[in-house]
C-alpha positions as CSV (number, residue, x, y, z in Angstrom):
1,X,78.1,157.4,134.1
2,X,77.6,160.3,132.1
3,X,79.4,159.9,128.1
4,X,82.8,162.0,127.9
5,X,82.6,165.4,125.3
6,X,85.4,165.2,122.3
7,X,87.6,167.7,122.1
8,X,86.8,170.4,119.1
9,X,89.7,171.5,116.5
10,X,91.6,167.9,117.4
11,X,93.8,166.2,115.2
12,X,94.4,162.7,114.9
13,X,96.5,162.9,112.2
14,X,100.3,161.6,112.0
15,X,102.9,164.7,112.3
16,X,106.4,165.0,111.3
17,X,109.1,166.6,113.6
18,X,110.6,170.0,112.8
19,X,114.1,170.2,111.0
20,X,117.2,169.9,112.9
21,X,118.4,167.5,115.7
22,X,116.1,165.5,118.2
23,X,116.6,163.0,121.1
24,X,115.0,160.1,119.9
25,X,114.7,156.3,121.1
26,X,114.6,153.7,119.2
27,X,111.2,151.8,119.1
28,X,110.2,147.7,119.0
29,X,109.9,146.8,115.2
30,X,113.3,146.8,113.7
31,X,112.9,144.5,110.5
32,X,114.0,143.2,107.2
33,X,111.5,144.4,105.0
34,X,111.3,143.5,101.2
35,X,109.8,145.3,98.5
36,X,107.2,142.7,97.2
37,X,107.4,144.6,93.4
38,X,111.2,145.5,93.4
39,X,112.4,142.5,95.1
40,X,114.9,145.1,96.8
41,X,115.4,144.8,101.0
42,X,116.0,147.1,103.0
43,X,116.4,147.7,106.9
44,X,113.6,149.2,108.5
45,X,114.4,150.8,112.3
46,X,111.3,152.6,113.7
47,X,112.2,155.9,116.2
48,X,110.1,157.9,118.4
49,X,111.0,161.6,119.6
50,X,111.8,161.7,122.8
51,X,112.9,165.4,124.3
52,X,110.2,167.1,126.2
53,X,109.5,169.1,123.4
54,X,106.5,169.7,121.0
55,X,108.0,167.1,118.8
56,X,107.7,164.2,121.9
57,X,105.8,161.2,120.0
58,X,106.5,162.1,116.7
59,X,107.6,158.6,115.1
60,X,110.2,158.6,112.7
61,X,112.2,155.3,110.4
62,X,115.1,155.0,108.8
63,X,115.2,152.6,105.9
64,X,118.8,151.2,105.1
65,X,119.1,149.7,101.9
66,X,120.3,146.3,102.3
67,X,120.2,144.1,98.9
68,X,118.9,145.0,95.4
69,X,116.8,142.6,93.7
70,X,119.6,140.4,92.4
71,X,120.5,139.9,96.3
72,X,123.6,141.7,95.7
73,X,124.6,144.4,98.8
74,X,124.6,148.1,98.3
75,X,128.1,149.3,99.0
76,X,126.7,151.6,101.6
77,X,124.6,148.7,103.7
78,X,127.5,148.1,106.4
79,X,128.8,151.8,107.0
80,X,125.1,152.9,107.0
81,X,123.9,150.1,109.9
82,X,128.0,150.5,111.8
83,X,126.6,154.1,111.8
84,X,123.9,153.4,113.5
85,X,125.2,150.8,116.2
86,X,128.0,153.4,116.6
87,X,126.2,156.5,117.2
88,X,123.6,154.2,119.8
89,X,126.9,153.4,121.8
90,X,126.8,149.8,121.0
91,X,129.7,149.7,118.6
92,X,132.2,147.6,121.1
93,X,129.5,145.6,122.4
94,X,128.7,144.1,119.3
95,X,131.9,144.1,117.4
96,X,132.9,141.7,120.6
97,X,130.2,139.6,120.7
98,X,130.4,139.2,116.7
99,X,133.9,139.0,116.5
100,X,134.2,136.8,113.4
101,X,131.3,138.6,111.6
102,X,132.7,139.7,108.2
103,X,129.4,142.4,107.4
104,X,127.2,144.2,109.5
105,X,124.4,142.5,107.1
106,X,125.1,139.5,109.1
107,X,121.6,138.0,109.7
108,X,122.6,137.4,114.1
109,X,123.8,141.1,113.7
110,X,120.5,142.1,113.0
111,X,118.7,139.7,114.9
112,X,120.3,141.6,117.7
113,X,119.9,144.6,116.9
114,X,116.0,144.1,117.1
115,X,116.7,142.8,120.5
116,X,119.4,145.2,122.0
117,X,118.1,148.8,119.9
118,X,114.8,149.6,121.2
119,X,114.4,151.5,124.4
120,X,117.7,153.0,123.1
121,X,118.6,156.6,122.8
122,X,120.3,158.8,119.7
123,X,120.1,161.9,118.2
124,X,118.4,162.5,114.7
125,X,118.6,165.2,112.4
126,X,115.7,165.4,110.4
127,X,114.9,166.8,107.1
128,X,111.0,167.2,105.2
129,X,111.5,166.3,101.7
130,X,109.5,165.0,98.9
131,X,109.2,161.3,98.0
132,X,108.4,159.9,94.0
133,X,105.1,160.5,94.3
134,X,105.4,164.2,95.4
135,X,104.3,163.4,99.1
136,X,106.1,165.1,102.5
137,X,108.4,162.4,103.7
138,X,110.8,163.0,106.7
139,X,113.8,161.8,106.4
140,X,116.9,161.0,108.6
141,X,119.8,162.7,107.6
142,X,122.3,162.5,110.4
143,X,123.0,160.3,113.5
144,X,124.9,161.2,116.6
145,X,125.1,159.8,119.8
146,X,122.9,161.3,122.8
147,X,123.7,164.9,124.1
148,X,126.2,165.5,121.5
149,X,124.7,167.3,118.1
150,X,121.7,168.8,119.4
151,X,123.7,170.8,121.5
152,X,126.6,171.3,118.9
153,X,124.3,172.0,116.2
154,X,122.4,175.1,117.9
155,X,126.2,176.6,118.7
156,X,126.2,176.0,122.4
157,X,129.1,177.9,123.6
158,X,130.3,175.0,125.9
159,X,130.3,171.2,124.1
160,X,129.7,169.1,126.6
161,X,131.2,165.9,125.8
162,X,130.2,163.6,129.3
163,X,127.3,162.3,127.9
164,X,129.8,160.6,124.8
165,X,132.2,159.9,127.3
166,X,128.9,158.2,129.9
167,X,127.6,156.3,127.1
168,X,131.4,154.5,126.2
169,X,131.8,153.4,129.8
170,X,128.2,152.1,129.8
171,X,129.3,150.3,126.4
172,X,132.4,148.9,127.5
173,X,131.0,147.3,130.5
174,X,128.4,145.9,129.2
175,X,127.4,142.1,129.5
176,X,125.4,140.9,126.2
């Protein structure tokens, strides 16, 4: 067996998708992570692109702030993760199954959302920006529910709205 030739000009290197709305899915991974110097937690929920585009495989997080380091809840924390379980069509779902749950930040809330997220699928809008130490970080600036603001956001003449409506009566139905 004769050795295989490399490919010249190749990059190995980790990419960032383009500005602007992508299909992505959500990806195995989602975690309470703490920062060991801070003390500050927040949720980390690992994406991948996923549109048949030149952007397919580029993987993309979202960190929601959780606690500080006094363990005290950033007023955002439970919009910011209801977002998310929203716009991934899961809203009734969970809200059933965790009826008496008073926040979001409710540790068998996110216990299931690291079961019932990945494989998933949202849109994203992205954004390049700059983090604290002057490095290109992407960053997830929106959330919408599949088929809804990619198509809205390049001014499609005709919204379609079934893949909204789909995604509700696949929620509704569904047994946990």
């Amino acid at each position: 067996m004769a050795l295989q030739k490399g490919t010249e000009n190749v990059s190995w290197g980790f990419r960032n998708p383009t500005d602007g709305w992508h299909t992505a899915v959500f990806q195995e991974g989602i975690n309470l992570k703490v920062n060991e110097s801070s003390g500050k937690e927040s949720l980390f929920v690992p994406l991948a692109i996923d549109e048949g585009s030149e952007d397919d495989g580029c993987k993309v997080a979202a960190f929601i702030n959780t606690v500080d380091e006094n363990r005290t809840p950033y007023k955002s924390a439970d919009k910011n993760i209801a977002d998310v379980i929203t716009n991934a069509g899961m809203y009734d779902a969970f809200s059933k199954k965790f009826a008496d749950a008073t926040t979001w930040l409710d540790s068998k809330i996110i216990e299931a959302m690291k079961i019932r997220l990945p494989g998933t699928f949202v849109q994203v809008e992205t954004k390049m920006g700059k983090d604290q130490n002057g490095k290109d970080r992407c960053n997830i600036v929106g959330w919408a529910p599949k088929g809804t603001a990619h198509e809205a956001k390049k001014g499609a003449a005709k919204k379609e709205k079934a893949p909204a409506a789909d995604a509700a009566k696949a929620d509704t139905g569904s047994e946990w």
